[in-house]
C-alpha positions in Angstrom: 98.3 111.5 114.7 96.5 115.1 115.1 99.0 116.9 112.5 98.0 113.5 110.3 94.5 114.1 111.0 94.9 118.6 110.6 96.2 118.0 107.3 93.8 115.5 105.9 91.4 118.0 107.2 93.0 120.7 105.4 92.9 118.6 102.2 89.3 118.8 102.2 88.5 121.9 103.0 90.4 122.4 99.7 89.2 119.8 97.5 85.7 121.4 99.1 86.8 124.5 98.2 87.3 123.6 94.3 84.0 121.6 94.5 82.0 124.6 95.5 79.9 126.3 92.4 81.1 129.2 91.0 78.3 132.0 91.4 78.1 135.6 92.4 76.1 135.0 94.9 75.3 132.2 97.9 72.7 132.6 100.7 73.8 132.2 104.0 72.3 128.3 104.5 74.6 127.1 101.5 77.6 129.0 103.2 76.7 126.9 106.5 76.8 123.7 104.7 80.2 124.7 103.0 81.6 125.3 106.2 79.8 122.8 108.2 78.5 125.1 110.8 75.2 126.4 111.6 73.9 130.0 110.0 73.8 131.2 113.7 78.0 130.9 114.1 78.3 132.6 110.5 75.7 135.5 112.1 78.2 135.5 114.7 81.6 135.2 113.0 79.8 138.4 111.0 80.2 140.7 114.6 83.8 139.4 115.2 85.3 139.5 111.8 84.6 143.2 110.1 85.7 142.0 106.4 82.7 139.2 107.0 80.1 141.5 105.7 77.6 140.0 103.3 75.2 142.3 101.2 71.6 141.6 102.5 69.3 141.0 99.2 65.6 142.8 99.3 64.0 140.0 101.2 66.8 140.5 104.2 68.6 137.4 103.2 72.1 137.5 103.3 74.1 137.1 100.2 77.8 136.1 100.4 80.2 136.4 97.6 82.8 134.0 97.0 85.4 136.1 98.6 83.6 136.1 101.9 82.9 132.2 101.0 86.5 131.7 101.1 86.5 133.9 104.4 84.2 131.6 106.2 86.2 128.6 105.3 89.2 130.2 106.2 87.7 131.1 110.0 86.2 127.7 110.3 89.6 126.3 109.3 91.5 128.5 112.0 89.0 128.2 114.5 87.8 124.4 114.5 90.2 122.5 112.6 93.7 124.6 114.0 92.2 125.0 117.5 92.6 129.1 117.2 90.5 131.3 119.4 88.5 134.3 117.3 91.0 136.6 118.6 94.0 134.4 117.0 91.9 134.0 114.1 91.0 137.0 113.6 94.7 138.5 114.0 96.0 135.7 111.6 93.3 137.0 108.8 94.4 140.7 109.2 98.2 139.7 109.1 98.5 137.1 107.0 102.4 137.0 106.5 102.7 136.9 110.2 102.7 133.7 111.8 100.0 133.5 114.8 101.1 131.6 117.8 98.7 128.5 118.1 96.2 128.5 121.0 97.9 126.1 123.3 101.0 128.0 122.9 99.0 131.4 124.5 96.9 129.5 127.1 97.3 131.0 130.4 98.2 127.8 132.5 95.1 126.9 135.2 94.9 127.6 138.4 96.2 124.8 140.5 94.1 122.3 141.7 93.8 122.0 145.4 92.2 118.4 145.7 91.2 115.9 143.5 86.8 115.1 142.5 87.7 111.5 144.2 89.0 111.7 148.1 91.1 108.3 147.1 93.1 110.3 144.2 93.5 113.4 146.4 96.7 113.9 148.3 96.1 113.7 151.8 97.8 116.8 153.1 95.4 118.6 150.8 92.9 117.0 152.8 93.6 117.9 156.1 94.6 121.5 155.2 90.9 121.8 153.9 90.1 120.0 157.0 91.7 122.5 159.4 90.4 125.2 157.5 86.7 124.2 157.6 87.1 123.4 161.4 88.3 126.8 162.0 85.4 128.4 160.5 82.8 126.7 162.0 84.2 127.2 165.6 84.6 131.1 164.5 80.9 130.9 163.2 79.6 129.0 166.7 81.5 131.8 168.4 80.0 134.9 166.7 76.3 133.0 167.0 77.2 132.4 170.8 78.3 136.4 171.6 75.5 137.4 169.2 72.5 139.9 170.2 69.2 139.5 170.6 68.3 140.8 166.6 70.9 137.7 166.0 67.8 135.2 166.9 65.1 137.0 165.9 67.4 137.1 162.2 67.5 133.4 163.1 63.7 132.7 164.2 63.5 134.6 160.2 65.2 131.2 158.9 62.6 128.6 157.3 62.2 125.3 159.5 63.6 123.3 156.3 66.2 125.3 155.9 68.0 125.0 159.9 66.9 121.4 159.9 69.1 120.6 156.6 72.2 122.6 158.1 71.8 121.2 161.2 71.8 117.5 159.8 74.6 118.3 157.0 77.3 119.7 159.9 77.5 116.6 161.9 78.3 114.5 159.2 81.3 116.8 158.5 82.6 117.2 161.8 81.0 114.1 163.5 84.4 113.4 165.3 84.9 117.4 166.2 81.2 117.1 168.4 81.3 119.6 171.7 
């Protein structure tokens, strides 16, 4: 259903591509609309794409030809419609007789996911690992505040009221069964 909806896509962009008016010149607004993006992407495709280089005219408003036309429609093709990153794009526009591996072909796979958003949907092992964990941190932490100096409690005296209050009420609830 995605190749059926790619190539209807593609379809457009060349029936769009026919119905576009033959000129020497198109400001960059009329290039956005062509390529249904906003001026700010083509600004941008301009700093990732060196052939994208329209002339500026003497008010500063950039002038595409219909060369860098077809350009833009060939990046926004690539990019949103085939799903390519600008680097994949812009490799497939400098060698076009090479084929470009598509993006999902040259994602790096994710790191692994260590528990689920929802406790329910989260294996439980996962859980108690990152259980065990937690506990052994906090007793490490209540060890190093027991054996620490005196600049230890003036550094804590230092904390804001609010600040030891919300800690104070947020660890119980974590470790409410782990109480000493």
């Amino acid at each position: 259903m995605v190749q059926a909806t790619r190539r209807v896509q593609s379809k457009s962009a060349a029936t769009a591509l026919s119905a576009i008016p033959d000129r020497l010149y198109y400001r960059i607004g009329e290039v956005a609309r062509y390529c249904a993006v906003a001026p700010s992407v083509l600004r941008f495709w301009e700093t990732q794409f060196p052939q994208l280089k329209p002339v500026k005219g003497g008010t500063g408003q950039r002038l595409y030809r219909r060369r860098e036309l077809e350009l833009a429609l060939r990046i926004q093709q690539l990019v949103h419609v085939q799903g390519y990153t600008l680097a994949g794009a812009r490799q497939a526009i400098l060698s076009p007789d090479k084929p470009t591996p598509h993006v999902a072909e040259t994602a790096k796979p994710e790191a692994p996911v260590i528990a689920a958003a929802s406790p329910a949907i989260a294996a439980p092992e996962a859980l108690v690992a990152l259980r065990k964990g937690l506990t052994e941190l906090r007793t490490l932490l209540i060890r190093q505040g027991a054996s620490g100096s005196a600049s230890a409690a003036a550094r804590s005296s230092e904390v804001p009221q609010r600040r030891r209050s919300r800690a104070a009420a947020f660890a119980p609830s974590l470790f409410g069964d782990l109480q000493s």
